[in-house]
C-alpha positions, 0 to 999 in steps of 0.5 A: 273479324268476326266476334262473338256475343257470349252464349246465353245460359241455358235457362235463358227465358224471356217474358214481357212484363216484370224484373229480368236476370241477364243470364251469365253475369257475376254480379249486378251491372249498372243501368245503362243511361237511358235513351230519349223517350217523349215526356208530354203528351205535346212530345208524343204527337210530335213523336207520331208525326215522325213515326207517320213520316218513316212509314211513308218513307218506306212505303212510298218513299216520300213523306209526303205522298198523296191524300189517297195513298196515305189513306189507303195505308191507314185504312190497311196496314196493321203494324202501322194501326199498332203504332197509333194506338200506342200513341194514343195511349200515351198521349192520354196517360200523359195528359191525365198525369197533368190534370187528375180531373180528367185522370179517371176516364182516360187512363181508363180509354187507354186501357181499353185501347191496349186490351183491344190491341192485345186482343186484336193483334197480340200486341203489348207495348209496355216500353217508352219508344222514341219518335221514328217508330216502325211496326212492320208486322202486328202479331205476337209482340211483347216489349215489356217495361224498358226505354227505346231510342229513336227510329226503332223498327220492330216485325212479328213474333218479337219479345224484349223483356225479362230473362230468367237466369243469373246476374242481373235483373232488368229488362233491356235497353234499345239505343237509337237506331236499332232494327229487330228482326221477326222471332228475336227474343232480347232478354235480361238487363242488357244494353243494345247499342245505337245502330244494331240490327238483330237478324231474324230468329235471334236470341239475344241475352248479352250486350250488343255492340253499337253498330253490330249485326248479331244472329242466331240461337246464342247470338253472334256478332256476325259483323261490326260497322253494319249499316243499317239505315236501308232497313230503317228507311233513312233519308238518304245521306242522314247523319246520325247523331251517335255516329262517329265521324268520317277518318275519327281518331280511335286510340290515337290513329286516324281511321279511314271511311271504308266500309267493314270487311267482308265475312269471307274476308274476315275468315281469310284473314 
């Protein structure tokens, strides 16, 4: 059955960059544990390796496509210039972090390259992202200061980061998995489960579950245990690390592997 997101404050905003409130909490809530992200400049080439191998997936689908195919879309597609540049500024903040000698001029490269794709496509990332990084649209994107787990995929008009109203101040955290649709808005000291999709034009400033399929203006759960992995680009049969196990006990019962009730489904019963 259908279950329901609590409804974002009134004053729910959202903003980029800086401390957040979660809107409709009582009280300051723990930090969530924070996702996996790269930590050395060696962990972000391997981690834009991945991001390369989930472009050609969707693109292509192949990771290995031909010379000619790849260079085309190198040459064309912005989100994926987005995701390059990105790298490469976290490449140079991590290198410079190692040798301060070298400290001055690339922090300095790398705040030229975030102003230029902030000018250009009105992009700013500010978040730690795990490998698997998918830009689908560039413009209009803000994430602010946050962690990001793996396989994330993101498009236009999307901003994650503070929220203006009572409770808890932060910004929030993405599992792993995690597809976010064109004009969401996540905002406040929340935590996006492993697996989640937000539809498109959703406004988000409440946990969402692992594996939930959350739309609208507050957002809703529409659905539990929606499958995502098409809108990821996922190979085809991929476990995923997080994912219970096919027949997992829950609470002492045995759970079949069947896929989630239909909508109308749930509203009949």
């Amino acid at each position: 059955m259908s279950s329901d997101v609590p409804p974002a404050s009134s004053g729910a905003t959202a903003s980029p960059g800086g401390p957040a409130d979660a809107p409709g909490s009582s009280g300051p809530r723990p930090a969530p544990e924070p996702p996996p992200c790269p930590t050395t400049a060696r962990d972000e080439l391997a981690a834009f390796a991945e991001d390369l191998e989930k472009y050609y997936r969707l693109h292509f689908g192949s990771e290995r496509p031909p010379l000619r195919r790849r260079a085309f879309l190198w040459a064309t597609h912005f989100g994926l210039h987005c995701v390059a540049t990105y790298r490469a500024t976290r490449i140079a903040r991590r290198v410079a972090a190692r040798h301060r000698w070298a400290s001055l001029p690339l922090v300095s490269a790398a705040r030229a390259l975030e102003h230029a794709l902030e000018l250009l496509h009105h992009v700013r990332i500010g978040a730690d992202v795990g490998p698997g990084f998918y830009v689908g649209h560039a413009g209009m994107i803000f994430i602010g200061p946050t962690r990001i787990g793996r396989n994330f995929s993101v498009t236009h008009n999307v901003t994650i980061g503070v929220g203006q109203g009572e409770g808890a101040r932060g910004t929030p955290s993405i599992g792993d998995d995690v597809w976010v649709g064109t004009s969401a808005v996540l905002a406040g000291a929340i935590t996006v489960g492993d697996g989640a999709t937000v539809a498109n034009g959703a406004m988000v400033s409440r946990p969402v579950p692992p594996r939930a399929l959350v739309a609208g203006n507050p957002a809703r759960v529409l659905m539990q245990g929606y499958d995502n992995g098409a809108l990821l680009g996922d190979r085809p049969g991929a476990a995923r690390r997080w994912a219970p196990a096919a027949g997992a006990a829950k609470d002492g019962r045995e759970e079949p592997d069947s896929p989630p009730p239909s909508r109308s489904a749930a509203r009949s019963r």
